[in-house]
C-alpha positions as CSV (number, residue, x, y, z in Angstrom):
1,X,-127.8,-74.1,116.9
2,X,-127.5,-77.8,116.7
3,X,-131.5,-78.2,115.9
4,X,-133.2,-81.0,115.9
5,X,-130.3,-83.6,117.0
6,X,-127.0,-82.1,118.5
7,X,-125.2,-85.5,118.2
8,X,-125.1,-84.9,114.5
9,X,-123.0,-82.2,114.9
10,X,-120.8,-83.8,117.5
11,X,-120.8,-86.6,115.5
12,X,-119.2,-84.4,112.3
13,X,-116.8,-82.7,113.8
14,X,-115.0,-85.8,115.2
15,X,-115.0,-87.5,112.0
16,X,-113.1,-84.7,110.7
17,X,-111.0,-84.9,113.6
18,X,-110.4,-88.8,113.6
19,X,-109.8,-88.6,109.9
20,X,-107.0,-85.5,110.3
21,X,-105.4,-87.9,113.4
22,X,-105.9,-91.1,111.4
23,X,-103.8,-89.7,108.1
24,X,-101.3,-88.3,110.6
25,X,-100.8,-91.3,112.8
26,X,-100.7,-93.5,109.4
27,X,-97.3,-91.6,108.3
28,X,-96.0,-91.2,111.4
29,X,-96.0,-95.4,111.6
30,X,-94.9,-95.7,108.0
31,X,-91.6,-93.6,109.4
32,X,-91.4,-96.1,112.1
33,X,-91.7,-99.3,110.1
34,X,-89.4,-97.6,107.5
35,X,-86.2,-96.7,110.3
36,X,-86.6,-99.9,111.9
37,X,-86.2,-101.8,108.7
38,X,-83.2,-99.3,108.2
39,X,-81.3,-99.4,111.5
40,X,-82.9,-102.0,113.6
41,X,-85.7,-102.0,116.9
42,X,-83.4,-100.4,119.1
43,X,-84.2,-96.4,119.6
44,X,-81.0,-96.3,120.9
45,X,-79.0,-97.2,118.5
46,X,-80.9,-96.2,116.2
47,X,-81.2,-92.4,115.9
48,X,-83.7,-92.2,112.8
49,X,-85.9,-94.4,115.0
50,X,-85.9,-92.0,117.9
51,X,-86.4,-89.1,115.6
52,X,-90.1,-91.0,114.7
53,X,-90.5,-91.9,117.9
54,X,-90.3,-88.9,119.2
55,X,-92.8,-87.4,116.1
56,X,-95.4,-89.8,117.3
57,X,-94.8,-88.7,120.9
58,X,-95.5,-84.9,119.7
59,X,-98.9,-86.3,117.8
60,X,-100.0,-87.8,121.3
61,X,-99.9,-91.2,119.0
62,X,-100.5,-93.8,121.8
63,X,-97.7,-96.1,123.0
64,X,-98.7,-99.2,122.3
65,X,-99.5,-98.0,118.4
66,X,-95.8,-96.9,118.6
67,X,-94.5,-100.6,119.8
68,X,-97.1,-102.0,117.8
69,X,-95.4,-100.5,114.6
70,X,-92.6,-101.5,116.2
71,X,-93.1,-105.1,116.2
72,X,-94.7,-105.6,112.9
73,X,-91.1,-103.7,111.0
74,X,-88.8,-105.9,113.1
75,X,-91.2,-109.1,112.3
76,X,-92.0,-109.8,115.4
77,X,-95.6,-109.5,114.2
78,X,-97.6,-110.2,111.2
79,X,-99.1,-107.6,108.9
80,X,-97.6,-105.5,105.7
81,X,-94.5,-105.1,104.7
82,X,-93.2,-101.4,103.5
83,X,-90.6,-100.9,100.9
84,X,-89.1,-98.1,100.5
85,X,-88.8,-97.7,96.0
86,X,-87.0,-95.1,94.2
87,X,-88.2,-94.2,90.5
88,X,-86.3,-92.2,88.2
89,X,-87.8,-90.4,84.8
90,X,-87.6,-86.8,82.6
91,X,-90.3,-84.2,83.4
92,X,-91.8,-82.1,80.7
93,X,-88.5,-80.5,79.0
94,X,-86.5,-83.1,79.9
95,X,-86.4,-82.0,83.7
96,X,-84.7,-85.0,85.4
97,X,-87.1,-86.5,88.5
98,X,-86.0,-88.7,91.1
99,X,-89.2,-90.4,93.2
100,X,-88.6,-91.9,96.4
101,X,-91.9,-93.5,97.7
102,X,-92.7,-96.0,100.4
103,X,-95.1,-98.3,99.4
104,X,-96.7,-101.8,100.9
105,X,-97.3,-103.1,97.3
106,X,-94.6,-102.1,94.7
107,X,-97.0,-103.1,91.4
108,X,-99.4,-100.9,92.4
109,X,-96.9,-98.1,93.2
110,X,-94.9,-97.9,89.8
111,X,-98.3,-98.1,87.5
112,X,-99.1,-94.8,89.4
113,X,-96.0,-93.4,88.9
114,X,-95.7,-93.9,85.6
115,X,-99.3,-93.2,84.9
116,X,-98.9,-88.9,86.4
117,X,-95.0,-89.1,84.2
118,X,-97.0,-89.8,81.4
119,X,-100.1,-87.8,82.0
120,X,-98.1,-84.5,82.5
121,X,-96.1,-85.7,79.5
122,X,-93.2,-87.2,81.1
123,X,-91.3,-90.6,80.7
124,X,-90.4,-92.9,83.4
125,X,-86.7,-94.0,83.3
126,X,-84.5,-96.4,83.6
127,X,-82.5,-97.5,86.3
128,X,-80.0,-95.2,87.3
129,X,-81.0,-92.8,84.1
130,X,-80.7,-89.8,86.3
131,X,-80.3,-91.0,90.0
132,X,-76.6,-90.2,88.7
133,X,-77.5,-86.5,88.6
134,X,-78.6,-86.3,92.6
135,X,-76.4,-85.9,95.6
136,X,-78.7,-87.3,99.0
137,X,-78.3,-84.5,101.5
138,X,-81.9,-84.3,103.4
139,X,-85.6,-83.5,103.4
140,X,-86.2,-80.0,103.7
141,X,-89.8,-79.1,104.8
142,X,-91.3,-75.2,105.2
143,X,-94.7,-74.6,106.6
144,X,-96.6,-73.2,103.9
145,X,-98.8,-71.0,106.2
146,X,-101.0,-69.9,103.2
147,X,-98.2,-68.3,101.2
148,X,-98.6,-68.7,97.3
149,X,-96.0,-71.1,95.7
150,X,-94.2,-67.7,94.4
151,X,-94.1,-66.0,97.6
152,X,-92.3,-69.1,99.0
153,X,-89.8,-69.2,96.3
């Protein structure tokens, strides 16, 4: 039962639900920005581009947020830039770790980094100190569907 004042209720459960759309719509542009930087504005030619597009399509992201993103990686609009970074350091037992981030403000982005290396007693490399180590193949991404870490390895 709502009690006194049902649009409190209403009103909390589509915050949660604007907040969930909000974080997905905000990556889903970031991939945008990121492949037309890449490949260029053209979904055509451009197949990482139509893979995002595509991803927003399945999020029911509006269109014009999708041309929108569009315009602002290509320049034809102002707003933030995004850079894609890679960071390289040794884990704890000299584990080599290879970062790749996409950030709007690169400053900002290596203090954090090297803050959690350091914090879970790690050291933030050099250039190239380990990206020698690592062969680019892909992302690989499995639903966790509430399986423990162990259960997934």
């Amino acid at each position: 039962m709502s009690g006194h004042n049902k649009w409190s209720t209403i009103k909390r459960k589509k915050a949660v639900l604007d907040a969930k759309k909000g974080k997905i719509f905000s990556r889903i542009i970031k991939e945008i920005m990121i492949a037309v930087r890449q490949g260029g504005s053209d979904p055509e030619g451009n197949a990482r581009l139509r893979l995002a597009i595509d991803n927003a399509k399945s999020a029911n992201m509006p269109a014009e947020n999708i041309e929108r993103a569009i315009k602002k990686a290509s320049g034809e609009l102002e707003g933030q830039q995004l850079f894609e970074v890679m960071y390289e350091g040794y884990g704890p037992g000299g584990a080599a770790i290879l970062v790749e981030a996409a950030t709007d403000n690169k400053n900002r982005t290596i203090q954090e980094i090297r803050h959690m290396f350091t914090k879970y007693g790690g050291t933030l490399g050099e250039t190239n100190s380990v990206a020698w180590m690592f062969e680019h193949k892909g992302i690989i991404t499995i639903k966790r569907d509430g399986k423990s870490e162990d259960e997934m390895m």
